[in-house]
DONU-677479 format. One record per residue: residue in one letter; chain; x, y, z of N, C-alpha, C, O, CB in turn. Coordinates in Angstrom, 3 decimals, decimal comma. Glycine has a CB too. Layout:
! residues N
a A X Y Z X Y Z X Y Z X Y Z X Y Z .
...
This chain:
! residues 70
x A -66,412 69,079 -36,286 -67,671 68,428 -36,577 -67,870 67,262 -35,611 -66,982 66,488 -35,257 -67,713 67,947 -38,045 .
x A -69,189 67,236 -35,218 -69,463 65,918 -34,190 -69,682 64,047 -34,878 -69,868 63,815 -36,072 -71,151 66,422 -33,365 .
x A -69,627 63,350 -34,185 -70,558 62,162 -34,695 -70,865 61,409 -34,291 -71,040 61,655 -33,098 -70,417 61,584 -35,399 .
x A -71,163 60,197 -34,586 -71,975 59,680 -34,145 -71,350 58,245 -33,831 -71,207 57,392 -34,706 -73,047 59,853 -34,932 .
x A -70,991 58,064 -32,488 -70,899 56,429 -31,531 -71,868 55,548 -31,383 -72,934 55,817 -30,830 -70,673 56,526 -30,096 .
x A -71,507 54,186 -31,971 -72,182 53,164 -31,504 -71,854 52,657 -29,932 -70,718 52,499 -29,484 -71,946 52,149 -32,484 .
x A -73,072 52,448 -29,222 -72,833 52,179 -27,763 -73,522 50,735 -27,498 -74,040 50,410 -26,429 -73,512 53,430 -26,769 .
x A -73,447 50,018 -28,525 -73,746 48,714 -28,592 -73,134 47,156 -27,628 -73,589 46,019 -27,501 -73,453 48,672 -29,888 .
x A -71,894 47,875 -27,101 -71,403 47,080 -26,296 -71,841 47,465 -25,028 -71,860 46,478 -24,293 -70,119 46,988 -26,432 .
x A -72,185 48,444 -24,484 -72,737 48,724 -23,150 -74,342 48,328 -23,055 -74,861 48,228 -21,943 -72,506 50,313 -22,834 .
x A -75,187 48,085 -24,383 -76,747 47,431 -24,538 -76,467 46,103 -24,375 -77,445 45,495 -23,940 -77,603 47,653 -26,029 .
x A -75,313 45,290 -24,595 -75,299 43,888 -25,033 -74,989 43,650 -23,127 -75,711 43,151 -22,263 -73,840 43,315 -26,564 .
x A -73,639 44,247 -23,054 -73,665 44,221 -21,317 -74,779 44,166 -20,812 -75,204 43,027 -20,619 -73,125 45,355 -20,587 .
x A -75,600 45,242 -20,441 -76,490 45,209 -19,896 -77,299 44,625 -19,910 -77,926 44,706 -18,854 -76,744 45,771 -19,867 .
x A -77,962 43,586 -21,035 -79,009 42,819 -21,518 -78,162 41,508 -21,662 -78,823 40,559 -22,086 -79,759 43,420 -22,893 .
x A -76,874 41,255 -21,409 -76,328 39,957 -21,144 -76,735 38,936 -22,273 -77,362 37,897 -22,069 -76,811 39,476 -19,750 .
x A -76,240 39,429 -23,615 -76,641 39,091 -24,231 -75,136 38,932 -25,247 -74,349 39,864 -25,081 -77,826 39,761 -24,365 .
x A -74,782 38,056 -26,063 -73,317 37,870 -26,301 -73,423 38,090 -27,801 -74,534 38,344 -28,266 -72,619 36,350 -25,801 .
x A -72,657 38,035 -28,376 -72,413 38,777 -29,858 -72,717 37,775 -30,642 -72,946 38,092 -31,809 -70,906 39,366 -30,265 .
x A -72,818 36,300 -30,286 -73,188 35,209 -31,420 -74,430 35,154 -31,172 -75,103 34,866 -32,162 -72,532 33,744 -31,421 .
x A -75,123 35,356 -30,019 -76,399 35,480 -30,022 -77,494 36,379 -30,859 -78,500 36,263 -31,558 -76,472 35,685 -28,982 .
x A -76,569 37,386 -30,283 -77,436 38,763 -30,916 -77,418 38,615 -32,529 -78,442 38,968 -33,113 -76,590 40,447 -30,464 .
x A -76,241 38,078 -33,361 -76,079 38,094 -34,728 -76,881 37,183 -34,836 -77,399 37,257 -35,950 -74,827 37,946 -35,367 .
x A -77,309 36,254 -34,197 -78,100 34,987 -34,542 -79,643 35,699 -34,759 -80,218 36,004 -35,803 -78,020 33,672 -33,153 .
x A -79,940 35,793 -33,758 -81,550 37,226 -33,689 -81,801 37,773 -34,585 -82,666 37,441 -35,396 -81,558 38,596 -32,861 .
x A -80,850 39,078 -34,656 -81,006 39,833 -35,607 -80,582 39,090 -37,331 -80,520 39,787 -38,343 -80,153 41,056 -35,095 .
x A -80,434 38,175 -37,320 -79,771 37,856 -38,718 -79,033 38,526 -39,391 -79,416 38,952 -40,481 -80,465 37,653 -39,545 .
x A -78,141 38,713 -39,045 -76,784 39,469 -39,411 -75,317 37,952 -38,994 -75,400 36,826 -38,505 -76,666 41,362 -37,998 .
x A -74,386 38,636 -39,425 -73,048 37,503 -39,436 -72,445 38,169 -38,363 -72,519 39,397 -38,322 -71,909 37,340 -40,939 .
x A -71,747 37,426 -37,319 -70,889 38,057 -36,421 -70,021 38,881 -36,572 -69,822 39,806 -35,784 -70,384 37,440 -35,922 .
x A -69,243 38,623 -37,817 -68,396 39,606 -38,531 -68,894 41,147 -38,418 -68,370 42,073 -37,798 -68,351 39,179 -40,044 .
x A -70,319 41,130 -39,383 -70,963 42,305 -39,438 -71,443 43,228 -38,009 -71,459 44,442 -37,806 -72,077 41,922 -40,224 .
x A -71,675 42,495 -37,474 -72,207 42,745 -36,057 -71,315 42,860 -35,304 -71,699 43,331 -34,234 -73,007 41,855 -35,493 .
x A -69,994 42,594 -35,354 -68,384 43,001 -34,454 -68,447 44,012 -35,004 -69,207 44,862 -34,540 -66,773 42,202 -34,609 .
x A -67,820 44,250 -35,976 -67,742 45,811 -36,873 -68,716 46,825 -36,106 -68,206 47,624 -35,321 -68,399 45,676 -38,730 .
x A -69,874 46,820 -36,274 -70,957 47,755 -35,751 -70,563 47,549 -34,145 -70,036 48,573 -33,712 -72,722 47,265 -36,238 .
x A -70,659 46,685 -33,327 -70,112 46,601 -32,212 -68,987 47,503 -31,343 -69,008 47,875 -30,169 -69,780 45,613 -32,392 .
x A -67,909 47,717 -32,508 -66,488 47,831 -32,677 -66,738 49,467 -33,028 -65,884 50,235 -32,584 -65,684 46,696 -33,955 .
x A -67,488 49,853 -33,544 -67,376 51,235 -34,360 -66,514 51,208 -35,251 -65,616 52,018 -35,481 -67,048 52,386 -33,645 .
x A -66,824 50,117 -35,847 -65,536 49,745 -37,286 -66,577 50,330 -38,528 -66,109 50,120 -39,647 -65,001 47,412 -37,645 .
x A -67,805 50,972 -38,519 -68,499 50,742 -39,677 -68,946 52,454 -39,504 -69,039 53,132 -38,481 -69,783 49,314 -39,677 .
x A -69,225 52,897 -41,289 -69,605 54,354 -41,251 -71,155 54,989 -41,440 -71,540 56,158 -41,399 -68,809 54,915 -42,301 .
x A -71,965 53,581 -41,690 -72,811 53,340 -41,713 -74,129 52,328 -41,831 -74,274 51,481 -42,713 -72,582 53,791 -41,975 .
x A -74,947 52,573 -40,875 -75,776 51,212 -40,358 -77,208 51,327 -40,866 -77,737 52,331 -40,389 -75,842 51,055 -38,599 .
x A -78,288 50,405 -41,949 -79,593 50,130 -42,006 -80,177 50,666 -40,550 -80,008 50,564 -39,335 -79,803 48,558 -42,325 .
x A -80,864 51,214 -41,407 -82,138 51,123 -40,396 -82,945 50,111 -39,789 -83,351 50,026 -38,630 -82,988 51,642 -40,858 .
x A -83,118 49,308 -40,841 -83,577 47,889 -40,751 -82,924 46,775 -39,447 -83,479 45,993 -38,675 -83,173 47,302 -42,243 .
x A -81,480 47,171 -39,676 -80,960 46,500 -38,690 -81,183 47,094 -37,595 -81,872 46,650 -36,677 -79,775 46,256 -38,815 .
x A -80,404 48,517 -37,633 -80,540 48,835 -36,011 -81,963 48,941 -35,671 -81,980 49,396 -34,527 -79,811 50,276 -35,528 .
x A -83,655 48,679 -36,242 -84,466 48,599 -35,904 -84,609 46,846 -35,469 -85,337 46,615 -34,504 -85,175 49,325 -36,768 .
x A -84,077 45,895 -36,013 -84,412 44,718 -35,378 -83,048 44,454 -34,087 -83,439 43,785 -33,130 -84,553 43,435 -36,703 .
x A -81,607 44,903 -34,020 -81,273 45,501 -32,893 -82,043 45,993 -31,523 -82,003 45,659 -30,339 -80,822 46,347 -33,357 .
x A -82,603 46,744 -32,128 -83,213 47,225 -30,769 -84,567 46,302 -30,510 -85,029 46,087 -29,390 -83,631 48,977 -30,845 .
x A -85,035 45,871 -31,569 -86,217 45,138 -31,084 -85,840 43,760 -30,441 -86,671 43,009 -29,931 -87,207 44,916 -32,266 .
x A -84,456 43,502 -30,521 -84,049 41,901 -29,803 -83,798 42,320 -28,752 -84,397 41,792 -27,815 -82,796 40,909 -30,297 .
x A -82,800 43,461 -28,435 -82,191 44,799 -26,863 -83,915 45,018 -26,519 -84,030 45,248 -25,315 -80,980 47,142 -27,577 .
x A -84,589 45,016 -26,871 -86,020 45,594 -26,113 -85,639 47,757 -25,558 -85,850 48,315 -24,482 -86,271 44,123 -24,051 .
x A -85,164 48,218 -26,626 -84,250 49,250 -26,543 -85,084 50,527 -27,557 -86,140 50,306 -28,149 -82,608 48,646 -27,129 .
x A -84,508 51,565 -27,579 -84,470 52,370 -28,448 -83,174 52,535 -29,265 -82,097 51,949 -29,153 -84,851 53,378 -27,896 .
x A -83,571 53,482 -30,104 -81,841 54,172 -31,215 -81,352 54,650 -30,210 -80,336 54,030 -29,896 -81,836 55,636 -32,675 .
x A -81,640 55,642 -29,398 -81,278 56,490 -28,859 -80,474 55,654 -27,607 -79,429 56,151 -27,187 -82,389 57,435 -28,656 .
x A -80,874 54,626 -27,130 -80,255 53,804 -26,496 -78,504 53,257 -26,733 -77,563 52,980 -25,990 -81,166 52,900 -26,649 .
x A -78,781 53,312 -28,357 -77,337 52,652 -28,860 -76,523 53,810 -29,308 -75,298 53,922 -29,267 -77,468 51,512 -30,190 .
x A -77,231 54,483 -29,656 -76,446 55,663 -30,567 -76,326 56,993 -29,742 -77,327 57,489 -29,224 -77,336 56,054 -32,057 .
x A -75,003 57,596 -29,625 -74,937 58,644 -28,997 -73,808 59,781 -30,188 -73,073 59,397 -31,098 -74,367 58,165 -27,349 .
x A -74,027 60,966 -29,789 -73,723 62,073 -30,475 -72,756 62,708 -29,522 -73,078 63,173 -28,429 -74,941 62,913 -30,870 .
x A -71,096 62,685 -30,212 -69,974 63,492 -29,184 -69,698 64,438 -30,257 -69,338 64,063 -31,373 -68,414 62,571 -28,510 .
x A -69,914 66,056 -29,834 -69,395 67,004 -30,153 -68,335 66,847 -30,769 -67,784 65,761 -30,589 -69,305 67,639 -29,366 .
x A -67,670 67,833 -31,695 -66,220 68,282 -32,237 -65,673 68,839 -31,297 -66,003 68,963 -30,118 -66,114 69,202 -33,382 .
x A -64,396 69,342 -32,140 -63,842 70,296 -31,199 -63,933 71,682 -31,855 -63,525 72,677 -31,256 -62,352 69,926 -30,807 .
């Protein structure tokens, strides 16, 4: 079965944008926002990853990617 990667550290790279920041934006706790960062978490609001991407100036599809099983 496949699933689903957060690619949230390669949006934050690219948009140079640092993890106390972004938790600050989005109103979330750094904690929470490492975890999701981290791919420590099994599941993410919509809500968030919609104000995520609206601070990234991004799409889902931007953060989230889909790796096959085996």
């Amino acid at each position: 079965m496949g699933k689903i990667v957060l690619r949230l550290d390669r949006m934050m790279v690219e948009r140079k944008i640092s993890l106390n920041e972004l938790a600050e934006r989005v109103g979330i706790s750094n904690v929470n926002l490492s975890k999701i960062k981290n791919n420590k978490v099994t599941a993410i609001r919509f809500s968030t990853l919609a104000a995520i991407c609206d601070v990234l100036k991004c799409d889902a599809g931007d953060i989230l990617e889909f790796q096959k099983g085996e």
